[in-house]
C-alpha positions in Angstrom: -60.6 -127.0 -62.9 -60.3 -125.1 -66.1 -61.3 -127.9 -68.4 -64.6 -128.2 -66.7 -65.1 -124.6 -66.9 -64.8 -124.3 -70.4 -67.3 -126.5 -70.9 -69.8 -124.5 -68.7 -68.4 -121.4 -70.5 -69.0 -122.4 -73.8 -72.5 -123.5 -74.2 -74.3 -122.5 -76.8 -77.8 -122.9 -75.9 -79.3 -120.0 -73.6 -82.5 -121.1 -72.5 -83.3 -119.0 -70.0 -82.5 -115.6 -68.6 -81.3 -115.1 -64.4 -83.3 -118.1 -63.6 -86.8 -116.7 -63.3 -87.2 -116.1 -66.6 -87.9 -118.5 -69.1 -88.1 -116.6 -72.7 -85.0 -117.6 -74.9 -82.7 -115.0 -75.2 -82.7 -116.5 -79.1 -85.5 -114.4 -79.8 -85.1 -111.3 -77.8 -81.4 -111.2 -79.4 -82.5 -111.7 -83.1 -85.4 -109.7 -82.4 -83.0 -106.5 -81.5 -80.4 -107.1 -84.2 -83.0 -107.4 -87.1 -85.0 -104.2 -85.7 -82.0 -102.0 -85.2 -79.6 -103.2 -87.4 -76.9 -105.2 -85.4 -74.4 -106.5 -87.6 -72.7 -108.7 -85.5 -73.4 -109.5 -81.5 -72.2 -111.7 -78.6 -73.3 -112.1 -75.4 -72.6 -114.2 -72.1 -74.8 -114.5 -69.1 -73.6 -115.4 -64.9 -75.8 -116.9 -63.1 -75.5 -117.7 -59.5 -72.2 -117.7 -60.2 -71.9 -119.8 -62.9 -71.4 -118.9 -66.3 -74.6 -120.0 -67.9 -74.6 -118.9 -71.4 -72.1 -117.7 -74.3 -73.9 -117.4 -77.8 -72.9 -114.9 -81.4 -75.2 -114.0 -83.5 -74.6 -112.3 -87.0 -71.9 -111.6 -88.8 -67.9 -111.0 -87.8 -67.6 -109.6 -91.2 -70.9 -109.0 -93.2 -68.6 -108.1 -96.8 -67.6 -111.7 -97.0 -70.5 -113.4 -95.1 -67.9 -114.3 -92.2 -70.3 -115.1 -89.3 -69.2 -114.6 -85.7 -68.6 -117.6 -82.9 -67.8 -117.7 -79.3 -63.8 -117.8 -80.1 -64.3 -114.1 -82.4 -61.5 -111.5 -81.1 -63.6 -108.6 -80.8 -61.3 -105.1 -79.7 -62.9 -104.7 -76.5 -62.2 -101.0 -76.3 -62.7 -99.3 -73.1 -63.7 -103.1 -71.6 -60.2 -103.0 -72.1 -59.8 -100.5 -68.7 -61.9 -103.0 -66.8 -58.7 -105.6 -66.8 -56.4 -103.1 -66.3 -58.2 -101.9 -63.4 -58.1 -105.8 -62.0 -54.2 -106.3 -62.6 -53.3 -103.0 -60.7 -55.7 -104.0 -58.0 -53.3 -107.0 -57.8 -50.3 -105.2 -57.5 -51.6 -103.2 -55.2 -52.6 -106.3 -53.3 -48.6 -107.7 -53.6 -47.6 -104.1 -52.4 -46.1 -102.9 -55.2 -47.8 -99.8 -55.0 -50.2 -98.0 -53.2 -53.7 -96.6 -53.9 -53.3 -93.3 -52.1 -49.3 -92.6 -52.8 -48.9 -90.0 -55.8 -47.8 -91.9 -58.8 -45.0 -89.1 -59.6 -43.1 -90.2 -56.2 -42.4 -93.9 -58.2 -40.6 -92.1 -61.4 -37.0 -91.7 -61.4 -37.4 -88.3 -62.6 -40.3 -85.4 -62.7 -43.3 -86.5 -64.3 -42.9 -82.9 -66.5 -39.4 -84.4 -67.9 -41.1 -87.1 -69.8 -41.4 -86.1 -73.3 -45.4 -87.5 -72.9 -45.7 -85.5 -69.7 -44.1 -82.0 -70.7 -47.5 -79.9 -70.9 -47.7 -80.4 -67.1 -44.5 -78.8 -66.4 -46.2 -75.1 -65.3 -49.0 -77.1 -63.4 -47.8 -78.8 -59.9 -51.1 -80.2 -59.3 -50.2 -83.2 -61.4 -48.6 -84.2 -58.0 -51.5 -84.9 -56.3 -52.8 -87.3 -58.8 -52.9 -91.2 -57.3 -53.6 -94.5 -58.3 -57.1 -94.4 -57.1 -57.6 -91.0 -58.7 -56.9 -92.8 -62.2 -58.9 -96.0 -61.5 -62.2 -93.8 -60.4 -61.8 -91.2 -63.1 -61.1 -88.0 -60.8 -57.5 -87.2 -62.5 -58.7 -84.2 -63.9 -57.2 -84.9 -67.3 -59.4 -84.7 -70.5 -60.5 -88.2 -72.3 -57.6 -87.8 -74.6 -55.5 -84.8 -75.0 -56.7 -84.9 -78.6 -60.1 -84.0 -77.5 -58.9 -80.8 -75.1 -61.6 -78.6 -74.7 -59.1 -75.9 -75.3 -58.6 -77.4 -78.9 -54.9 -77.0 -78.2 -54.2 -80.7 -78.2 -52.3 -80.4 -74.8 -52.5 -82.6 -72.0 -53.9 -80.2 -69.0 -55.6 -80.4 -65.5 -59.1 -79.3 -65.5 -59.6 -79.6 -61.9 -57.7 -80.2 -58.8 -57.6 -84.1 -58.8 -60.0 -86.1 -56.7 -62.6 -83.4 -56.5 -64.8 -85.1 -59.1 -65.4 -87.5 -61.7 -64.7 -86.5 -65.6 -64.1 -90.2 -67.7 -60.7 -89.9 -68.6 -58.5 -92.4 -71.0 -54.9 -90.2 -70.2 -55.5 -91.1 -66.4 -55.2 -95.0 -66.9 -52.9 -94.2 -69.3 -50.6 -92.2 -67.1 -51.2 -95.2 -64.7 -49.9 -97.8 -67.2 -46.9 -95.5 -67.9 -46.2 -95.8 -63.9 -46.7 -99.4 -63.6 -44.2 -100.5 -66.2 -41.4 -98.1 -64.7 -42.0 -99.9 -61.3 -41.9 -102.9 -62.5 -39.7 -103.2 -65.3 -42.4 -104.8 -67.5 -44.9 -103.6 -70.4 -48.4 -104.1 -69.7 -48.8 -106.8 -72.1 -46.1 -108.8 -70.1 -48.3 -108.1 -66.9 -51.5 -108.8 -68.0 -50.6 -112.3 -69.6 -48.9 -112.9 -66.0 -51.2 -111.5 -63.6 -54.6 -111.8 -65.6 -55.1 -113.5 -69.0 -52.5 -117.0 -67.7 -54.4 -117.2 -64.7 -57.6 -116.6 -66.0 -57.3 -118.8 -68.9 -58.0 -116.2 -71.6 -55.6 -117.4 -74.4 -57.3 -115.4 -76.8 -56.5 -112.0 -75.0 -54.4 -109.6 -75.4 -53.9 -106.2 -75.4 -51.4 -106.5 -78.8 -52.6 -108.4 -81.9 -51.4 -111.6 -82.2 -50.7 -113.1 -85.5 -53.2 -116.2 -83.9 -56.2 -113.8 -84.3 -55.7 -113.8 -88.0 -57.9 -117.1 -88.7 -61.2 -115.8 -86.6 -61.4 -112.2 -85.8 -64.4 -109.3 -86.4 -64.4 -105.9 -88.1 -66.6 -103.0 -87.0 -69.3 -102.4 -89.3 -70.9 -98.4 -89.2 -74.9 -97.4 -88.8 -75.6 -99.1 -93.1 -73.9 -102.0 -91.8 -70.4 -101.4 -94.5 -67.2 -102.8 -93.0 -64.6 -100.4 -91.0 -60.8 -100.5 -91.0 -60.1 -103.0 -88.5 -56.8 -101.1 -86.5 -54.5 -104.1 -85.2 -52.9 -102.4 -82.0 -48.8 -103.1 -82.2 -48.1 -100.7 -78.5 -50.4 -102.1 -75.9 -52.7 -99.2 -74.2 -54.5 -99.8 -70.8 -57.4 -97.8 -72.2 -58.4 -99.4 -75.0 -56.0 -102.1 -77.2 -57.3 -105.3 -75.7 -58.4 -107.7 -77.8 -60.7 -110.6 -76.5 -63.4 -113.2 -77.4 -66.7 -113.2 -75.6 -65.9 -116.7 -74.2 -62.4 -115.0 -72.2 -64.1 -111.6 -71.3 -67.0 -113.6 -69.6 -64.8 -115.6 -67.9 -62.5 -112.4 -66.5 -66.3 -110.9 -65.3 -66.7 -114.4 -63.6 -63.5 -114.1 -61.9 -63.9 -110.4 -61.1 -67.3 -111.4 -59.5 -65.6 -114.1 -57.1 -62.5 -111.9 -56.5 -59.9 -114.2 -57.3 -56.6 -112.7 -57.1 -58.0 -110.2 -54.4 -58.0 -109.5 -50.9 -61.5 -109.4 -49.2 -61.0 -105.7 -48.4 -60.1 -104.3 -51.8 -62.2 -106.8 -53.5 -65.0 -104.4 -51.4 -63.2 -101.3 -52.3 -63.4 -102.3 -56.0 -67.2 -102.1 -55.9 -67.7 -99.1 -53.4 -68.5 -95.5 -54.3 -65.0 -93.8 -54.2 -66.9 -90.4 -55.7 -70.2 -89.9 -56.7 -71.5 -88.6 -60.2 -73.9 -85.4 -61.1 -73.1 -85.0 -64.0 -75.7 -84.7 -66.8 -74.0 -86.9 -69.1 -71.0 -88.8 -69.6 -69.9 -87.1 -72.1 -68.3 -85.0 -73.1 -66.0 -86.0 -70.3 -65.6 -82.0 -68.7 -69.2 -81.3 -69.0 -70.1 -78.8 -66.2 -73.7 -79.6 -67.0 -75.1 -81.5 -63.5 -78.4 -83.3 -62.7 -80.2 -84.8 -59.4 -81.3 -87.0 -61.5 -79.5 -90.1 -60.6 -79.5 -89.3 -57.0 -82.0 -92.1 -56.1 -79.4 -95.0 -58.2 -76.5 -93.8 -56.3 -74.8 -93.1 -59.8 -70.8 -93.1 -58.7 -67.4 -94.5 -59.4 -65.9 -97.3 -58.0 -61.9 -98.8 -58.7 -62.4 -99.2 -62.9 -66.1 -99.8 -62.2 -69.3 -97.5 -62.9 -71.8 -98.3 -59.9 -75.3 -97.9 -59.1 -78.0 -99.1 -56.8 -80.1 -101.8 -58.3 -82.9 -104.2 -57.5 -80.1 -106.7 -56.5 -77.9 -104.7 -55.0 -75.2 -102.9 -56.1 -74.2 -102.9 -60.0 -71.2 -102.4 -61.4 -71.3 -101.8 -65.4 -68.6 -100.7 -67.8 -69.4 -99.7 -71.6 -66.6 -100.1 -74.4 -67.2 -98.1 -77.6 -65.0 -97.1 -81.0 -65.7 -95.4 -83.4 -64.3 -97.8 -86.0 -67.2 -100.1 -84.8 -67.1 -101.8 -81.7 -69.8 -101.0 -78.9 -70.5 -103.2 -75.9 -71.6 -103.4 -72.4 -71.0 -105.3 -69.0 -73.2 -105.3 -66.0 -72.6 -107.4 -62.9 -74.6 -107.8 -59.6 -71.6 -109.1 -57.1 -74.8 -110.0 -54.2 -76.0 -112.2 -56.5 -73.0 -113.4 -58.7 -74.8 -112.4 -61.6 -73.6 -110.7 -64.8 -74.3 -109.6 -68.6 -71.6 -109.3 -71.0 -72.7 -107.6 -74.4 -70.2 -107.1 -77.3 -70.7 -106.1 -80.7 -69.0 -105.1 -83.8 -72.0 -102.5 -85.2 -72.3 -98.9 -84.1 -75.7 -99.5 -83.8 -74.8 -101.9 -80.4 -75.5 -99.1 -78.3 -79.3 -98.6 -79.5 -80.2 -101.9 -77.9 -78.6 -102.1 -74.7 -81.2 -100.4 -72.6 -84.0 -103.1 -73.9 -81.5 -106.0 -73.6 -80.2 -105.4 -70.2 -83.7 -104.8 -69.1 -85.2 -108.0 -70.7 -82.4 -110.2 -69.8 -82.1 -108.6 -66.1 -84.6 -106.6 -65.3 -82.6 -103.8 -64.5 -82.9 -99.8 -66.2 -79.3 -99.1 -66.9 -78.3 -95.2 -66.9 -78.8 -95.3 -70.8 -79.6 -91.5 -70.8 -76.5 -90.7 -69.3 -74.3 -92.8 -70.9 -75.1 -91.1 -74.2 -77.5 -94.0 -75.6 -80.2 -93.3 -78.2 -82.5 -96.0 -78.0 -83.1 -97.7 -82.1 -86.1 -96.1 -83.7 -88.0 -98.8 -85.4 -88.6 -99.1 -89.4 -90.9 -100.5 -91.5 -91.0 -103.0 -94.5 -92.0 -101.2 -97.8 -91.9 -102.8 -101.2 -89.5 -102.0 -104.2 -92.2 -100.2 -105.8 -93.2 -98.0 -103.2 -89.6 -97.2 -102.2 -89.1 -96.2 -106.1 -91.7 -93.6 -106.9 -89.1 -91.6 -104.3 -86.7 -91.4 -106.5 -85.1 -88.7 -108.3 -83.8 -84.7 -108.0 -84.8 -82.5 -105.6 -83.9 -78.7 -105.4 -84.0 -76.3 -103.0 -81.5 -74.8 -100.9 -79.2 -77.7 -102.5 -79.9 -80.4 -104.7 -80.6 -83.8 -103.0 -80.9 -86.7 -104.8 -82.6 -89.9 -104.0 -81.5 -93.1 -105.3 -82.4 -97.4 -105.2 -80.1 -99.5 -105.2 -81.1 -103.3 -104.0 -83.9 -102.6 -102.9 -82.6 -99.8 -100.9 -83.4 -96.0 -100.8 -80.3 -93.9 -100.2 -79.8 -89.8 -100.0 -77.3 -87.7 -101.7 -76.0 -84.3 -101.4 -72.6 -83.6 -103.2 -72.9 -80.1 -102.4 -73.1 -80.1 -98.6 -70.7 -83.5 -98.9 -73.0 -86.1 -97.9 -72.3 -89.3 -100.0 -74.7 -91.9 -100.5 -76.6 -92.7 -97.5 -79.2 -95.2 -96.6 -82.7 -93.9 -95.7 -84.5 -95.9 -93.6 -88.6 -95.6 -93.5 -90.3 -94.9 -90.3 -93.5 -95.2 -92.1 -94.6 -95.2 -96.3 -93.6 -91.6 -96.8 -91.3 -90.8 -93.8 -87.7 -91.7 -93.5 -84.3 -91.0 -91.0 -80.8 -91.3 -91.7 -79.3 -92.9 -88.5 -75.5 -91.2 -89.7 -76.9 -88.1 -88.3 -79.9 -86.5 -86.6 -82.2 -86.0 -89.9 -85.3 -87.0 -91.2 -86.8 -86.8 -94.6 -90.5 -87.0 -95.1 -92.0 -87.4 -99.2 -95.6 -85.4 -100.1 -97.7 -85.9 -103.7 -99.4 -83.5 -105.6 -103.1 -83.6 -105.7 -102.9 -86.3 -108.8 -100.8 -88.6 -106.3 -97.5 -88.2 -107.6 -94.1 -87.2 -105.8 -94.0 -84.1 -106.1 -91.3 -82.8 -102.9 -90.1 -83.5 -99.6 -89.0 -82.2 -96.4 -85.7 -82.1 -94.6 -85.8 -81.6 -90.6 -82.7 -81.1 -89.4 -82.2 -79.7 -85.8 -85.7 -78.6 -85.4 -86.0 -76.6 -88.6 -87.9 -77.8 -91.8 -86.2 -77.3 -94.9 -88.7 -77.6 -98.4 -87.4 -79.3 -101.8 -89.1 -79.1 -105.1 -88.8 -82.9 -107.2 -87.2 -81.5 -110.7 -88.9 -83.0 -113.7 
């Protein structure tokens, strides 16, 4: 069975889109990447439930002209809670633990006594947090203690778990934690045997593995330079796995049929188990709330985002890192249909609205996932992008450089290195880094003579010095 559905899963021609559409995905793809600057992007398409289409495009590392291919290990960062979410379901389904029981009641010992868990100690609530409560995002736990509103770096309870959704990496962590005490294994163990084995995914894992040496991507930032890829030796449920666009579409294909899973919490996996007002998704304790996606149905399911769509419900789950990985999965389970995007570019996120919509139809919740749709650039020749150049005083110095044919900002003072400026028209450029624009005027004899920085809705004037 597997051998014939590797071949389906590793086509390499897409030539159409959900059936009723017939436009390549080629073009729409390349047509994205060249316009926003994707470095490197995969994708994989269900159809019917059948995997129709797995295709990269660009380049797994752009320094040495590496290209990506459907066998690429991508880290699939917070795709990575997605298969977590599927091998506790599993347990769950082999009752060796509950949705509903209170994870402390499996330790040995109080959670408080664990040298992780020790900031609980003075709050009791941690008691009430479950399985379910971790899978669905309710915990009441911060992303990451790191990023504690408090700034103290502690791991605290925000709210009284289950009461309402804030995204939340320590809860599946916390889970993991659980898991391996009951069972006496480390997640990597548990995945291989309950999830990558069964689902033929021999290039996952959530360790590296010294077999992802020969083909593997780096993250590349906004300019396109390489990132420090991170090669994860302790497995983490959140975010370690590392995965090939040919395995993850095939886990999405199984998570669509529900192998491994009863009918009921196959169901429950895919049901609203709280709903979401919140403005945003993050930051993760935002009090900040909206009617806005009321009419979607915008909730939680078990390791699954969910709202109402033209087929049905959707479930979706975004993976992003800062060292450069950004990526996307939506599935329709009515129809058996599914999206998997992956990229190595931190420009990814720019294009998913457009892509999901021309490849499904469907207007994800891009606004309140954080997504800032790409602005669009134009082609200017050398010449024009040189009579730019130069130093420009005024409430600091900025200095504007070329360098291969492109223009790049500078401003030692306020510790901005070399940048690339990117032009929105002949005299008007953004930095995609950060939330600025410069735009160039001339004098009345037609030369450069200053620009102007807005930043944050203020305009700031500079003077070109001769």
């Amino acid at each position: 069975m597997f051998k014939t559905f590797q071949v389906v899963a590793l086509l390499l021609i897409c030539n159409t889109l959900f059936s009723q559409q017939a436009k390549p995905i080629d073009h729409i793809v390349k047509r994205l990447m060249d316009t926003a600057g994707v470095t490197g992007l995969s994708i994989g398409i269900i159809d019917n439930g059948k995997i129709e289409c797995v295709k990269s495009y660009g380049y797994r590392n752009k320094a040495t002209g590496q290209l990506n291919d459907t066998n690429t290990v991508f880290n699939a960062a917070s795709l990575s809670k997605a298969v977590f979410a599927q091998l506790v379901l599993h347990l769950v389904d082999k009752g060796k633990l509950e949705l509903d029981k209170p994870l402390f009641t499996y330790l040995p010992k109080p959670l408080p006594e664990y040298e992780n868990y020790k900031d609980l100690a003075s709050d009791d609530r941690y008691k009430l947090i479950t399985a379910r409560e971790c899978l669905d995002h309710t915990t009441g736990f911060p992303n990451w203690r790191q990023l504690n509103p408090n700034r103290n770096k502690k791991l605290q309870l925000f709210f009284t778990p289950g009461t309402r959704y804030a995204y939340s990496g320590e809860g599946l962590y916390l889970l993991q934690f659980v898991i391996e005490i009951i069972t006496g294994q480390k997640l990597e163990a548990l995945a291989q045997e309950l999830v990558f084995k069964p689902f033929d995914m021999s290039r996952s894992s959530y360790v590296w593995q010294t077999d992802f040496t020969a083909n593997y991507a780096v993250g590349h930032n906004q300019d396109g330079d390489t990132l420090r890829l991170v090669k994860r030796t302790e497995a983490n449920a959140a975010g370690s796995l590392g995965t090939t666009i040919g395995n993850y579409t095939r886990f999405v294909y199984y998570v669509l049929q529900g192998n491994q899973l009863s009918d009921a919490l196959h169901q429950q996996m895919f049901s609203p188990q709280i709903g979401i007002s919140s403005s945003h998704q993050f930051p993760t304790l935002t009090t900040d709330t909206t009617s806005k996606y009321k009419e979607i149905q915008l909730s939680y399911g078990l390791g699954w985002g969910l709202f109402k769509s033209k087929y049905g419900q959707a479930f979706f789950k975004e993976g992003h890192g800062d060292d450069g990985w950004q990526h996307y999965t939506i599935g329709f389970p009515d129809k058996k249909k599914a999206l998997v995007i992956m990229t190595n570019s931190l420009n990814g996120e720019s294009i998913f609205r457009e892509l999901v919509e021309q490849v499904t139809g469907v207007t994800i919740p891009w606004e309140w996932e954080g997504y800032q749709p790409y602005q669009p650039t134009v082609a200017l020749p050398a010449a024009t992008l040189a009579q730019y150049t130069g130093r420009y005083k005024g409430k600091f110095e900025i200095i504007i450089s070329l360098e291969n044919g492109q223009l790049k900002v500078e401003v030692p003072s306020e510790g901005l290195r070399k940048t690339n400026l990117y032009p929105a028209s002949d005299n008007s450029f953004f930095i995609k880094t950060i939330p600025v624009s410069i735009e160039f005027a001339k004098s009345a004899d037609g030369k450069v003579n200053q620009l102007s920085v807005l930043d944050e809705g203020k305009v700031y004037e500079f003077s070109r010095k001769e």
